[in-house]
N, CA, C and O of each residue as an XYZ file, in Angstrom:
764
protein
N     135.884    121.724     44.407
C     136.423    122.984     43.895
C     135.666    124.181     44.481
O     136.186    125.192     44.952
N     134.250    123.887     44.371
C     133.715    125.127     45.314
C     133.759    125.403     46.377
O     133.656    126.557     46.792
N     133.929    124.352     47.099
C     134.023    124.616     48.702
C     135.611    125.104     49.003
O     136.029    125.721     49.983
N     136.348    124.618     47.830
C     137.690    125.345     48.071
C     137.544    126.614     47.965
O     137.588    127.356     48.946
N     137.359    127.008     46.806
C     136.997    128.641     46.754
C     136.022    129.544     47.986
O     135.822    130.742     48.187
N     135.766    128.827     48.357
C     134.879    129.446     49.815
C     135.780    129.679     50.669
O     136.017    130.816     51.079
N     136.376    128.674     51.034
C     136.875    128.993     52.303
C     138.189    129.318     51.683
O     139.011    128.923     52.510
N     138.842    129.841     50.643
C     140.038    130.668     50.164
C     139.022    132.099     50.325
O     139.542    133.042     50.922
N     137.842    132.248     49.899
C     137.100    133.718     50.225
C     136.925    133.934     51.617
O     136.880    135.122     51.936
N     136.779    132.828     52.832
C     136.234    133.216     53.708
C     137.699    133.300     54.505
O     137.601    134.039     55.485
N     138.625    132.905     54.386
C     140.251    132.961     54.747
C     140.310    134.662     54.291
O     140.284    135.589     55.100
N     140.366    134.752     53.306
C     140.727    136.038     52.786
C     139.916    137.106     53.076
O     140.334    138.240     52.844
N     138.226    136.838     53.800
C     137.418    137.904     54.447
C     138.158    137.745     56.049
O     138.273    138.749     56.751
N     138.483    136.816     56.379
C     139.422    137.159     57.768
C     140.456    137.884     57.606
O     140.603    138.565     58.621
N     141.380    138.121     56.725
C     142.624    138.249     56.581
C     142.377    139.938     56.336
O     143.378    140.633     56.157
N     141.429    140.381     56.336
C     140.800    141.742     55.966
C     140.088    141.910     57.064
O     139.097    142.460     56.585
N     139.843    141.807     58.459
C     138.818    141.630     59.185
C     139.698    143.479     59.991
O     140.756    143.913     59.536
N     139.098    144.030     60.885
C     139.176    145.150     61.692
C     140.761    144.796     62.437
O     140.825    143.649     62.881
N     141.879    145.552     62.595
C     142.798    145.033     62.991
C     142.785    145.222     64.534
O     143.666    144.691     65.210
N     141.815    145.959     65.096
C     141.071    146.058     66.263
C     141.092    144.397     67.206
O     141.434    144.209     68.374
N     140.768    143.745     66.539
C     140.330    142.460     66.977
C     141.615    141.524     66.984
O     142.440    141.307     66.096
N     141.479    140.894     68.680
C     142.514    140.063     68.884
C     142.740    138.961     67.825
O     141.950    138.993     66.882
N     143.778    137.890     67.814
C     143.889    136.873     67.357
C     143.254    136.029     67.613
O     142.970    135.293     66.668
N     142.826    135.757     68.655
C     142.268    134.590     69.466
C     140.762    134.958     68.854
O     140.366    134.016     68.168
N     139.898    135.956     68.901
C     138.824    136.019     68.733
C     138.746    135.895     66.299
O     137.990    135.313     65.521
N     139.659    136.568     66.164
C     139.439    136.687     64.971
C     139.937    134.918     64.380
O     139.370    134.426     63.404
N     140.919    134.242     65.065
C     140.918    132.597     64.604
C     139.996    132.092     64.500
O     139.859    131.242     63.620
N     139.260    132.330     65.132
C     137.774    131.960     65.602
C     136.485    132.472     64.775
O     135.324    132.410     65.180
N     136.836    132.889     63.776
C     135.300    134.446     63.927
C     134.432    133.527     62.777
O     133.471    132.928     63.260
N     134.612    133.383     61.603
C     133.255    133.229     60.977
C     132.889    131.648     60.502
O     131.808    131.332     60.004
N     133.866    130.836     60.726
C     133.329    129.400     60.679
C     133.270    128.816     62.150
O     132.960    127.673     62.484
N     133.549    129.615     62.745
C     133.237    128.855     64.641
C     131.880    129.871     65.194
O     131.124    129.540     66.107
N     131.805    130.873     64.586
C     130.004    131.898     64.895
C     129.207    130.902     64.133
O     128.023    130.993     64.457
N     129.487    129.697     62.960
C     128.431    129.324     62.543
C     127.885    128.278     62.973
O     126.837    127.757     62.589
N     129.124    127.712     64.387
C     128.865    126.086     65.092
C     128.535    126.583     66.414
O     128.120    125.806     67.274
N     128.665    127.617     66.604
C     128.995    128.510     68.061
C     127.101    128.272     68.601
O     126.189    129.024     68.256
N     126.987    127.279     69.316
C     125.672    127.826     70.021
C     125.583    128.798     71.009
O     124.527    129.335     71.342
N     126.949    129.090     71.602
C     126.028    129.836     72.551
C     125.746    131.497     71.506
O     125.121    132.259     72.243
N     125.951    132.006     70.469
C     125.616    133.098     70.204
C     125.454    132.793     68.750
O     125.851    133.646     67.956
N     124.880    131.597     68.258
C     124.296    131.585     66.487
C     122.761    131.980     66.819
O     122.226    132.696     65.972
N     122.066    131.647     67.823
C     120.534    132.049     68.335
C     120.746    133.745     68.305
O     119.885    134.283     67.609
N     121.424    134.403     68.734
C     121.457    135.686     68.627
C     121.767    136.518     66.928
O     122.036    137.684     66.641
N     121.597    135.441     66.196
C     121.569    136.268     64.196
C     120.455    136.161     64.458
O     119.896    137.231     64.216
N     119.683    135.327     64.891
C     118.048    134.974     64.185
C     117.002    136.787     64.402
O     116.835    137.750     65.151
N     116.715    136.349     63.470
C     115.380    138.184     63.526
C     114.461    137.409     64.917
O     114.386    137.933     66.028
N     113.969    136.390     64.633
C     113.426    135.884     65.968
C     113.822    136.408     66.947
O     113.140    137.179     67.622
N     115.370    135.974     67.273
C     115.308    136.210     68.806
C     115.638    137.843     69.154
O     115.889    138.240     70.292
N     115.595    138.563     68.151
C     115.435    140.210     68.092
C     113.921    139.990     68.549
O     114.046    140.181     69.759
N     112.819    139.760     68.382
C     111.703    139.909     68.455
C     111.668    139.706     70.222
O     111.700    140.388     71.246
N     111.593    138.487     69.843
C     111.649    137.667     71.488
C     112.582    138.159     72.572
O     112.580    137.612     73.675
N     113.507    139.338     72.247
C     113.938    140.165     73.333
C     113.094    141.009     73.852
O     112.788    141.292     75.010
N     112.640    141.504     72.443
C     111.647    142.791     73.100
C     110.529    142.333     73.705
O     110.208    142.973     74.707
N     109.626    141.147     73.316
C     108.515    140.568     74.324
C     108.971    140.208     75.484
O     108.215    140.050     76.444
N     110.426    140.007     75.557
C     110.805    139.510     77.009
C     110.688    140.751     77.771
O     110.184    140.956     78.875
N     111.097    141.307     77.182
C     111.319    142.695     78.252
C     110.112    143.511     78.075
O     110.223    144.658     78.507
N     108.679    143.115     77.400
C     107.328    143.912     77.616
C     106.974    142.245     78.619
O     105.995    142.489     79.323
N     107.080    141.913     78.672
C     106.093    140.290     79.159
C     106.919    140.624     80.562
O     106.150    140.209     81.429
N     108.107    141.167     81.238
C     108.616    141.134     82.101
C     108.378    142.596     82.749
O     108.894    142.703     83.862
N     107.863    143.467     82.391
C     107.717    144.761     82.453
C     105.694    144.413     83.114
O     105.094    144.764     84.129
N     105.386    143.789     82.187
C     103.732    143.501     82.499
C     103.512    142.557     83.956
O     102.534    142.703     84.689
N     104.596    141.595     84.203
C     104.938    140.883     85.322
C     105.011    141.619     86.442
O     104.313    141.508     87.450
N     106.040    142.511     86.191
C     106.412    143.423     87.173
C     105.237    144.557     87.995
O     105.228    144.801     89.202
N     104.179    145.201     86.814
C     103.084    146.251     86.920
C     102.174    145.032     87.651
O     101.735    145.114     88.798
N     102.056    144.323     87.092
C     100.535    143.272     87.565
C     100.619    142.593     89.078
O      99.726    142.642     89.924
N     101.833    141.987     89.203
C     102.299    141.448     90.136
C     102.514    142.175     91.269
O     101.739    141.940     92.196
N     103.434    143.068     91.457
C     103.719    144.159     92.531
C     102.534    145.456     92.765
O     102.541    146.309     93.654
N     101.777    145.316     91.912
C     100.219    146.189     91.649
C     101.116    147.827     92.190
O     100.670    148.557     93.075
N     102.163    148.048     91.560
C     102.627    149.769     91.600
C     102.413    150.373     90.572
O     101.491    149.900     89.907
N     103.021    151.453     90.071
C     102.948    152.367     89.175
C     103.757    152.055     87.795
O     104.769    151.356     87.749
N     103.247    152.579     86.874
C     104.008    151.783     86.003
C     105.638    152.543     85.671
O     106.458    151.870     85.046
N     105.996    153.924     86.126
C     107.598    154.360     86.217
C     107.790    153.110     87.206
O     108.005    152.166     86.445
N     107.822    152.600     88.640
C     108.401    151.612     89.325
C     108.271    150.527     88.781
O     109.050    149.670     89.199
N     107.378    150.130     87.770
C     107.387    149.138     86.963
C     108.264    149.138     86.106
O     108.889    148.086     85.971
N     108.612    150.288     85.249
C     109.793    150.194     84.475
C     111.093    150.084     85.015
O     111.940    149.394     84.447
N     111.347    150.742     86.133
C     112.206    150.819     87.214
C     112.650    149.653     87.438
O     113.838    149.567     87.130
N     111.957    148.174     88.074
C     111.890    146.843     87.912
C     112.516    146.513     87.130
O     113.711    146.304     87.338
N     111.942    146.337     85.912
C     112.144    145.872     84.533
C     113.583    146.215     83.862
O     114.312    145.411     83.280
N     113.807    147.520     84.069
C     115.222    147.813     83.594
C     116.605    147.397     84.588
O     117.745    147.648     84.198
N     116.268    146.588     86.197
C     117.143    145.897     87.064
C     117.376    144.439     86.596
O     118.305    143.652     86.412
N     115.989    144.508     86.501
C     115.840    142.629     86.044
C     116.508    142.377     84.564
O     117.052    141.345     84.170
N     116.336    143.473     83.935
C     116.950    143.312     82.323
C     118.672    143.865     82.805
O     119.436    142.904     82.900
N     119.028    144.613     82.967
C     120.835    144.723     83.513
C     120.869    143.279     84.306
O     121.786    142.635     83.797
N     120.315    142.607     85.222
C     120.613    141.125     85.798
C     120.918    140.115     84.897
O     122.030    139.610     84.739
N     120.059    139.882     84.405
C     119.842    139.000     82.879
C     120.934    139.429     81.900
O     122.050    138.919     81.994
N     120.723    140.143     81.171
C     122.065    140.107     79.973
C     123.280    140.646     80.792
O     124.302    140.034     80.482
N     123.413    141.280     81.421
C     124.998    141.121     82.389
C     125.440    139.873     82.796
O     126.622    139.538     82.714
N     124.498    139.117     83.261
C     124.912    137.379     83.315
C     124.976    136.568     81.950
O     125.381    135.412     81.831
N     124.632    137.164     81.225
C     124.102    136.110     80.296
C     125.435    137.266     78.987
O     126.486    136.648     78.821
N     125.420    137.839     78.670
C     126.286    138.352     78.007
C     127.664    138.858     78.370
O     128.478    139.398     77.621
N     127.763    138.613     79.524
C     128.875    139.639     80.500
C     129.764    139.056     81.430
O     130.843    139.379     81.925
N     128.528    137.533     81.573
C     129.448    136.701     82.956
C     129.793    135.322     82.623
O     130.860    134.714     82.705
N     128.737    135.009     82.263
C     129.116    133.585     81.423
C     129.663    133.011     80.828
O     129.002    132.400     79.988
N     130.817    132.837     80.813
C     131.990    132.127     79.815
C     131.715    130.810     79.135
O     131.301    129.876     79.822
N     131.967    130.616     77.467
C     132.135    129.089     76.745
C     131.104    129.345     76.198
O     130.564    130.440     76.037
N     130.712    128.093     75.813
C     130.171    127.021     75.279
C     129.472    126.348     75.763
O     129.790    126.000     76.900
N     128.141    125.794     75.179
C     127.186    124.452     76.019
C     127.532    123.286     75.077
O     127.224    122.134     75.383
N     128.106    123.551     74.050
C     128.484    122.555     72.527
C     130.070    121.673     73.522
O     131.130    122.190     73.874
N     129.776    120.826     73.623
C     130.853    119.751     74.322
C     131.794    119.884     72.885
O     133.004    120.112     72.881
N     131.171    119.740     72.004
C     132.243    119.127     71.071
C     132.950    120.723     70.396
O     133.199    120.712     69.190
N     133.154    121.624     70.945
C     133.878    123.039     70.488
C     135.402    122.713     70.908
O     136.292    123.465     70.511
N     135.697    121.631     71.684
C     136.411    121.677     72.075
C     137.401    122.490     73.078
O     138.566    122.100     73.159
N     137.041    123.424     73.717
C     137.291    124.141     74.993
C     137.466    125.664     74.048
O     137.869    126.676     74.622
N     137.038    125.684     72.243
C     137.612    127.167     71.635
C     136.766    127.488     72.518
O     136.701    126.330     72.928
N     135.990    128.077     73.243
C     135.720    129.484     73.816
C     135.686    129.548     75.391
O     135.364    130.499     76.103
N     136.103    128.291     75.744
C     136.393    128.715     77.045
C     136.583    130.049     78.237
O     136.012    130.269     79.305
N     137.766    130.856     77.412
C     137.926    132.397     77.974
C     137.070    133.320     77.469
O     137.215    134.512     77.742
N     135.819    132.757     76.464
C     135.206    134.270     76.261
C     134.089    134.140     76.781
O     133.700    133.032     77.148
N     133.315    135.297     76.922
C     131.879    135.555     76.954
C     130.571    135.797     76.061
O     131.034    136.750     75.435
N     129.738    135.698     75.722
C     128.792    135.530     75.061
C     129.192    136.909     73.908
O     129.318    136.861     72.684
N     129.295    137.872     74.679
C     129.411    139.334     74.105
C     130.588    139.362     73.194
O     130.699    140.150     72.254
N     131.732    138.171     73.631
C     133.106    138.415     72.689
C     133.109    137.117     71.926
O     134.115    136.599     71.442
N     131.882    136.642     71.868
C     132.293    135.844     71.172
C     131.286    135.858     69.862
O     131.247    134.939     69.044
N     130.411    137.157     69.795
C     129.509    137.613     68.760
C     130.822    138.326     67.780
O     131.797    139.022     68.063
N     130.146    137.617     66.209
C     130.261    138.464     65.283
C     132.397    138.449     65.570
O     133.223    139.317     65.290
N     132.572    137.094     66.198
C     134.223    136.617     66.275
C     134.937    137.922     66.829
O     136.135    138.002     66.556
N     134.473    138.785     67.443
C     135.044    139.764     68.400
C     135.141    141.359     67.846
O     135.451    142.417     68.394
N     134.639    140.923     66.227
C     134.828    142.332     65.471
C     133.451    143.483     66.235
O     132.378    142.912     66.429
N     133.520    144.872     66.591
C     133.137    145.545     67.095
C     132.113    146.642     65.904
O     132.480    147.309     64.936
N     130.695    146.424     66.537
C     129.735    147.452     65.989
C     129.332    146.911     64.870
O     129.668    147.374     63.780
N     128.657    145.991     64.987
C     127.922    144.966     64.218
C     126.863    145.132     64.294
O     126.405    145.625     65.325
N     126.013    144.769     63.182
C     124.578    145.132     63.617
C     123.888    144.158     64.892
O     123.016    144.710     65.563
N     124.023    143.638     65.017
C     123.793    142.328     66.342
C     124.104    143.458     67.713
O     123.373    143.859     68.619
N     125.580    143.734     67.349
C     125.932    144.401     68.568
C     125.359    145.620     69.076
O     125.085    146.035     70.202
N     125.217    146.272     67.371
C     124.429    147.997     67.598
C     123.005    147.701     68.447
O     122.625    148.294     69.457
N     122.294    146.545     67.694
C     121.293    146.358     68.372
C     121.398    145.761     69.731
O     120.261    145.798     70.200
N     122.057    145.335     70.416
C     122.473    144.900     71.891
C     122.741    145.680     72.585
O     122.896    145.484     73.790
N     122.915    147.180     71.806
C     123.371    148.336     72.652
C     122.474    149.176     72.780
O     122.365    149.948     73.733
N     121.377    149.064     71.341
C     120.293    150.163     71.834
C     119.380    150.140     72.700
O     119.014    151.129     73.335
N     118.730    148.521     72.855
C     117.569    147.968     73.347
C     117.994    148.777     74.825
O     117.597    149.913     75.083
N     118.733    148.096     75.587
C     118.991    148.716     76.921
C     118.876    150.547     77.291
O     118.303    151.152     78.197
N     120.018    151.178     75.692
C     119.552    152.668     75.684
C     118.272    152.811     75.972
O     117.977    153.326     77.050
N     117.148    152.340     74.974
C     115.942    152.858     74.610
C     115.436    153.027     76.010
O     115.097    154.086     76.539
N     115.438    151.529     76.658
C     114.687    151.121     77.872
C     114.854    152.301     79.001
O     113.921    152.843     79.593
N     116.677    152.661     79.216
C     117.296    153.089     80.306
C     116.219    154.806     80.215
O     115.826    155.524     81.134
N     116.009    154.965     78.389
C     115.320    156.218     78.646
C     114.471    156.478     78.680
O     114.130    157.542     79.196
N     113.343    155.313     77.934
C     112.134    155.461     78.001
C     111.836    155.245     80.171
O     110.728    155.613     80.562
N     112.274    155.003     80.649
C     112.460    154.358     82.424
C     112.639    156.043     82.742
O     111.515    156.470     83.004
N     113.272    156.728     82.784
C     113.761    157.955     82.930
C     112.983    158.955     82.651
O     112.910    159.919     83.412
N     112.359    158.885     81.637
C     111.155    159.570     80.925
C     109.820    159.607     81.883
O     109.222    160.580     82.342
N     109.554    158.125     82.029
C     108.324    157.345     82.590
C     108.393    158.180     84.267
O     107.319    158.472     84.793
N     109.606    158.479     84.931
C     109.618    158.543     86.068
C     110.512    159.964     86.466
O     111.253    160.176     87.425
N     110.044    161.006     85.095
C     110.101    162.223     84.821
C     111.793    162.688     85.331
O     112.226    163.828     85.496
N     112.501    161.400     85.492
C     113.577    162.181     85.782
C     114.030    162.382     86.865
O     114.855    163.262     87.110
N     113.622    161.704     87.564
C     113.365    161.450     89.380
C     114.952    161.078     89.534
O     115.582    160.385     88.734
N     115.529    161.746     90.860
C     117.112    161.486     91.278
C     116.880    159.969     91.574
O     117.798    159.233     91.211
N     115.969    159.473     92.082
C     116.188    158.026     91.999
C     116.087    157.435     91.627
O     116.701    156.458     92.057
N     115.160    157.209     90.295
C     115.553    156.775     89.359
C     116.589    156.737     88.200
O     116.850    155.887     87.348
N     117.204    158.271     88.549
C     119.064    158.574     88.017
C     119.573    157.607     88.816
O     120.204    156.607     88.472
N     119.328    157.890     89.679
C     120.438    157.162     90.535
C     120.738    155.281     90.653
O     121.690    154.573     90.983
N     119.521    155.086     90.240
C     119.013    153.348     89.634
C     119.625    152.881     88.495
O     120.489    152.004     88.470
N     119.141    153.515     87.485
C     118.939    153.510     86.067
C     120.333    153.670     85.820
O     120.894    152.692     85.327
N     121.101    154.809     86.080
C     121.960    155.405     84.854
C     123.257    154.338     85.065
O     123.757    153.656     84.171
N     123.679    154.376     86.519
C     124.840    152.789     86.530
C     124.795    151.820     86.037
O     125.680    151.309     85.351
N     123.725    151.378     86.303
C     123.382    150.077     85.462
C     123.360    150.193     84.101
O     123.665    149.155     83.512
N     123.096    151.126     83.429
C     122.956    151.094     82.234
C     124.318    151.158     81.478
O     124.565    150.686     80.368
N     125.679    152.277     82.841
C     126.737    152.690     82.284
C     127.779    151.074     82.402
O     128.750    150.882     81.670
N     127.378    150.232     83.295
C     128.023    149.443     83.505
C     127.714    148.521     82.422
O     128.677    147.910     81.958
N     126.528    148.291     81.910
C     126.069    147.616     80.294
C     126.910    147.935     79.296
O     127.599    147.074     78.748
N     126.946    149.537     78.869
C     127.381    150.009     78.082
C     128.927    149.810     77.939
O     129.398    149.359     76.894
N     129.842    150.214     79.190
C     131.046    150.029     79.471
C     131.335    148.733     79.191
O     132.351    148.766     78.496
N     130.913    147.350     79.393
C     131.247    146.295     79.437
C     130.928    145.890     77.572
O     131.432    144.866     77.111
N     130.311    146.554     76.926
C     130.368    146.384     76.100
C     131.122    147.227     74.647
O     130.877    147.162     73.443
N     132.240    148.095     75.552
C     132.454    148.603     74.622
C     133.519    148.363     73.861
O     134.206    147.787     74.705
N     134.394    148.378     72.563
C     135.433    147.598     72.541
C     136.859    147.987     73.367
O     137.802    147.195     73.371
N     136.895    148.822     73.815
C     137.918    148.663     74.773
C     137.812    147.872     75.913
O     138.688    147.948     76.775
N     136.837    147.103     76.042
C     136.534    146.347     77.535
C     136.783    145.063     76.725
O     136.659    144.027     77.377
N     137.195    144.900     75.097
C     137.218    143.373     74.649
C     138.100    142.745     75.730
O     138.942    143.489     76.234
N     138.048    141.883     76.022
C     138.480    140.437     76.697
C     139.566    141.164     77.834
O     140.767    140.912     77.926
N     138.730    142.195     78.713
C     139.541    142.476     79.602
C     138.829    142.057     80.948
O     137.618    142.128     81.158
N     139.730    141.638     81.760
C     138.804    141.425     83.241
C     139.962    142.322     84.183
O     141.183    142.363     84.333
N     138.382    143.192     84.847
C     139.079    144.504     85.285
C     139.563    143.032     87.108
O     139.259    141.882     87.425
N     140.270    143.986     87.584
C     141.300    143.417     88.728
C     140.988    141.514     88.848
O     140.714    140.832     89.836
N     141.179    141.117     87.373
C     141.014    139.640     87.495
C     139.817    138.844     87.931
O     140.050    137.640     88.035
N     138.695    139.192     88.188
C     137.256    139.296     88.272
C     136.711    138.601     87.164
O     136.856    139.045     86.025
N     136.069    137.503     87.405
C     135.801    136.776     85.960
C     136.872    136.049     84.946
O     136.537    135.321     84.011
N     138.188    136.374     85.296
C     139.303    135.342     84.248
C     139.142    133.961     84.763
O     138.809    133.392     85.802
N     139.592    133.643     83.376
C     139.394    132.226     83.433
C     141.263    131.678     83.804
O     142.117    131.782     82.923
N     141.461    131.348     84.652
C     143.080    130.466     84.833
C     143.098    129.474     84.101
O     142.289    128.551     84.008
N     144.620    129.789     83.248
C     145.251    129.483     82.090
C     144.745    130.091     81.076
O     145.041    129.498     80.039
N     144.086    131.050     80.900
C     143.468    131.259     79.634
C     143.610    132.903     79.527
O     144.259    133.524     78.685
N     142.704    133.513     80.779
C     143.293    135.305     80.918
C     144.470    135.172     81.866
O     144.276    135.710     82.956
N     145.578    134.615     81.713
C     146.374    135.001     82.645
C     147.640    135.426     81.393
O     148.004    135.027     80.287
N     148.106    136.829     82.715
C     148.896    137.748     81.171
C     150.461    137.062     81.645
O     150.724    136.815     82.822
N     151.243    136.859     80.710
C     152.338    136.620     80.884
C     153.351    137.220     82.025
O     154.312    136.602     82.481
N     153.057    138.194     82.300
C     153.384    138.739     83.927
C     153.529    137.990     84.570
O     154.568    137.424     84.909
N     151.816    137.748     85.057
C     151.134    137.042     86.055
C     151.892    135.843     86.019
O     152.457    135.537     87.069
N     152.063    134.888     84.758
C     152.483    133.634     85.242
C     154.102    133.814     85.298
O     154.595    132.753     85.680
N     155.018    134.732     85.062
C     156.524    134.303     85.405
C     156.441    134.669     87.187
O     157.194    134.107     87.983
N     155.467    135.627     87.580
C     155.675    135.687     88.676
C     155.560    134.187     89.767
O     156.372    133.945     90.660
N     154.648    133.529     89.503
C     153.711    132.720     89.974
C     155.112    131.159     89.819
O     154.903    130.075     90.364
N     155.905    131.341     89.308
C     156.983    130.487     88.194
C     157.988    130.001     89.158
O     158.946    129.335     88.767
């Protein structure tokens, strides 16, 4: 009886969810985020922590190693961090869970947080870390055209890719997955 009443509450917290959000992502959203490995590690307060040491432990790599200044050190650090979560949030499609059964095949790490609903705290925080960095980098290197000129794309191309108008779009077919982003157009032509 209780577990009925749950999932009649957790049916009925979907059925109320942002009307923003596709079908495909919202079928999906709060009993498949709780089997979902590739993005249940991203609730934990942990791995909030363990971002930010990644990106001071990779920042200290960068100063120690290349023995420069520490603006070109941040400079570094904020390429290597747009490399990393652009692949890892941006490029990577599915699942490592065999048994999901192919549900996330067409998405990416980023659409498949928080079942696709937009401006979550997960997400707010996925959006600032990079802000902070892009300005504290900017700051560090007083503002230097080349470091505009480094910094601010990368950061706009973060931002852009994460915003909800970019949900589950692949700009000129770049990253779709066949059979899965292909728009009904595409396949009567192909027919």
């Amino acid at each position: 009886s209780r577990s009925r009443s749950r999932s009649r509450a957790s049916l009925a917290a979907m059925g109320k969810m942002d009307k923003r959000v596709d079908s495909y992502s919202k079928l999906y959203s709060e009993e498949a985020n709780a089997r979902n490995k590739s993005v249940a590690w991203m609730y934990e307060p942990t791995a909030r922590v363990l971002y930010i040491l990644g990106i001071g432990m990779t920042f200290m790599a960068t100063w120690t190693i290349t023995e420069t200044t520490i603006p070109k050190a941040l400079t570094m650090t904020s390429v290597i961090h747009f490399a990393a979560t652009f692949s890892v949030l941006h490029w990577i499609k599915g699942s490592p869970d065999f048994y999901d059964q192919g549900t996330f095949n067409g998405l990416t790490a980023w659409e498949q947080l928080d079942g696709g609903e937009h401006f979550t705290f997960t997400k707010k925080y996925l959006m600032l870390v990079p802000t902070l960095l892009t300005l504290l980098t900017l700051y560090m290197n007083e503002y230097s055209t080349a470091a505009l000129a480094i910094n601010v794309p990368l950061w706009l191309v973060l931002m852009i890719g994460k915003s909800p108008m970019m949900h589950r779009v692949r700009l000129m077919g770049v990253n779709s997955t066949p059979g899965i982003d292909d728009s009904g157009h595409d396949m009567k032509k192909s027919s």
